[in-house]
N, C-alpha and C positions, 0 to 999 in steps of 0.2 A: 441723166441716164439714157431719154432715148424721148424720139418724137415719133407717133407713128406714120405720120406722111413724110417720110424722109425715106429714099434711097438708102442710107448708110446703114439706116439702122440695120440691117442683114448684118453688116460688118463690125457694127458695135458690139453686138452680143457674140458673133467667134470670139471677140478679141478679150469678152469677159469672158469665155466656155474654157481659153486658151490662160488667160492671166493666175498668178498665183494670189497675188494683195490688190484687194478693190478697194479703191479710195471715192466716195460718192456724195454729193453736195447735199442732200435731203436725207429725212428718217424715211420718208417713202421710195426713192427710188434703191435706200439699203436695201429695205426688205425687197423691192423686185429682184436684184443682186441675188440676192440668199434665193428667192423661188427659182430664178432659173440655173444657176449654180448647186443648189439643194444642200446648201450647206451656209448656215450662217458665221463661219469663220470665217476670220481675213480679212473680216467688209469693216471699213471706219469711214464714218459720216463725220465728213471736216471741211463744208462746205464749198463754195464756186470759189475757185483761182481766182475768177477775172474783177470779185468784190474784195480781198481778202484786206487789201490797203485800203477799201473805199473811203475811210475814214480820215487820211492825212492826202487826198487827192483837192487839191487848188487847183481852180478852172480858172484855162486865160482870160483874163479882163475883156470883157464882153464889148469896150469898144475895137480890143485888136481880134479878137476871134470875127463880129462883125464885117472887120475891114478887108481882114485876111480873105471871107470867103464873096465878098461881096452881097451881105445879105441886108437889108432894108433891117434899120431898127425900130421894128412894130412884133408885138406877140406872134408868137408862130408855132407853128405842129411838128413837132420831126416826125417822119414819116421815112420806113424801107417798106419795102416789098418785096419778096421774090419771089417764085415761081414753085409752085406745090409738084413734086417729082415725083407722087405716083397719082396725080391727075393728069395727065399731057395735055391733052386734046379740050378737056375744061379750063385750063389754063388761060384760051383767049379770049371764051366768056367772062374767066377773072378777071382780064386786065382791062376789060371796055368797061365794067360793072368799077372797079377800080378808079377810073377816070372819071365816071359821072359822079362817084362822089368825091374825088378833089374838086371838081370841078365847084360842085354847090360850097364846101366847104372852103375854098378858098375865097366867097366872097365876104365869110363872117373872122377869116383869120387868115396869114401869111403861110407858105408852106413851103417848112426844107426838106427837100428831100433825098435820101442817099440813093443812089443807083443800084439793081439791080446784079446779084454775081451772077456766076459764069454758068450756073445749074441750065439743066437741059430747056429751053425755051424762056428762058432771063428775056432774050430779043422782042418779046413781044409786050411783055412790059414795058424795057426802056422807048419803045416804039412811041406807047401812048403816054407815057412820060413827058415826051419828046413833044408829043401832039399838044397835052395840056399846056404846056411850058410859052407857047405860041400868043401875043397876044399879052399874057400877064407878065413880063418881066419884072414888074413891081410886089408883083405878090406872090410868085414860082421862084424856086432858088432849087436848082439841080447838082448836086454835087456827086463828082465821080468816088471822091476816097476821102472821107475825114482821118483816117486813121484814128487810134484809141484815146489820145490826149483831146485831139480835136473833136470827136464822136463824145464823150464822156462831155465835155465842156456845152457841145450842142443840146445833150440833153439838160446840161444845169439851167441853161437859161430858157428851154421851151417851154411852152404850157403843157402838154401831155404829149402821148407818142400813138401814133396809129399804123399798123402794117402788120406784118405775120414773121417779125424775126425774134430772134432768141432773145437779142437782149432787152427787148419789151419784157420777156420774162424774169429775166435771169437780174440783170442791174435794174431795171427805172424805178422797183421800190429804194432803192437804196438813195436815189435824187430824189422821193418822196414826189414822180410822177403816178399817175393814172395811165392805163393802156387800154386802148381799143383794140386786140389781138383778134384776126379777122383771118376765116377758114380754119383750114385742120394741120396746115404743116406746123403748129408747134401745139397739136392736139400729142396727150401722152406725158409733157410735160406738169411738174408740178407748181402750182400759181399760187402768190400770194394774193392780196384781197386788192391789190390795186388794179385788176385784170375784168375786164368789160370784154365776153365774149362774143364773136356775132359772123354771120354770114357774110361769104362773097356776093348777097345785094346790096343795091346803093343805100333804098331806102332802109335797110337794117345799118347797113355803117354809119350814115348819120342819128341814125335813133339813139347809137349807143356813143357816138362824136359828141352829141349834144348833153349827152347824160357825164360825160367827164368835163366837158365844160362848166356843168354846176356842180360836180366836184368840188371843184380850186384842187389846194396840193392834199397830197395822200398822206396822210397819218400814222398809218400802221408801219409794221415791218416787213421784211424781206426773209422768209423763209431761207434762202441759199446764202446769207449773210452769216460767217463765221470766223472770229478774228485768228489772226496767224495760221491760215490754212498751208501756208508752206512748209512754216517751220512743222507743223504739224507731220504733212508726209517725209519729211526728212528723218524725223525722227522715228517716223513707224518704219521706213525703210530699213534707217540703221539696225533697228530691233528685230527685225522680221529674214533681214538676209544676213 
């Protein structure tokens, strides 16, 4: 439904004020639907699109995904980060605080990491990205675009995921990861239990790094997990228009 450090969200909620049939991955972000609409018609909770197949998805064999991206076969972190859009200017204390703990954490694990999108000051990220990367070629692996086949397969074969994007929330119960979701751009969101939250410090990111390390894999389930979410809105659509 809606992160509150996010830019868009202004633009989510016209586009709910505007819509006639909400279709919404949780019981909880239904009911935000219904409060800010004032009206709980129309709302069907048929869970996240982007799990609804999770169940018949086969990840490429871990020696050709390796090959493909060039990554060392030893344990490793997926790791994104982007850039918090209604902090600006703390953005570039995020990203030096960011670095110092790749930095420590890359000497107890490998670390892949997705680059950085286009949001307003991404640049100062991919900067210290760029910086860490220097030196460790053996144990930094920077990638510009896995895309969804390739993204999806990177997290099959990682140990846990660390950084502040959605799909730490939204998929990595469903690969039965742990996440280390760090700062507030995906604060507002609803979490299942494999979610370790923690601050833009180093020393708090490793606090809560080392605590999904003894983890191992996550158990539980995935709140946004709900089967045939497509066929689902097709069929409310046909019914409803």
């Amino acid at each position: 439904m809606r992160t509150i450090q996010a830019t868009d969200n202004i633009y989510r909620h016209q586009i709910s004020l505007a819509a006639k049939i909400h279709f919404t991955s949780t019981n909880k972000f239904k009911s935000r639907v219904a409060d800010l609409i004032e009206s709980d018609q129309h709302i069907f909770n048929v869970g996240s699109l982007s799990i609804s197949n999770i169940k018949d998805f086969i990840p490429i064999k871990k020696e050709e995904f390796l090959l493909k991206f060039k990554i060392v076969n030893k344990p490793y972190c997926l790791i994104t980060f982007h850039p918090e859009t209604n902090a600006f200017e703390e953005n570039r204390v995020f990203a030096i605080e960011m670095k110092r703990a790749l930095e420590q954490l890359s000497k107890q694990i490998n670390l892949v990491i997705t680059m950085p999108n286009a949001d307003t000051m991404g640049s100062v990220y991919r900067e210290q990205l760029l910086l860490l990367k220097e030196g460790k070629e053996e144990k930094v692996f920077l990638i510009e675009n896995f895309g969804k086949e390739n993204y999806f397969s990177a997290m099959y074969y990682s140990k846990f995921l660390l950084g502040n994007t959605s799909s730490g929330i939204i998929e990595a119960a469903s690969f039965k990861k742990y996440v280390v979701n760090v700062g507030r751009r995906q604060e507002g969101r609803a979490q299942s239990k494999n979610i370790v939250n923690t601050s833009f410090k180093c020393a708090e990111i490793l606090k809560a790094m080392n605590r999904c390390i003894k983890f191992g894999e996550y158990k539980g389930g995935n709140i946004y997990f709900k089967e045939h979410t497509a066929k689902k809105i097709v069929k409310v659509i046909k019914k409803e228009i």
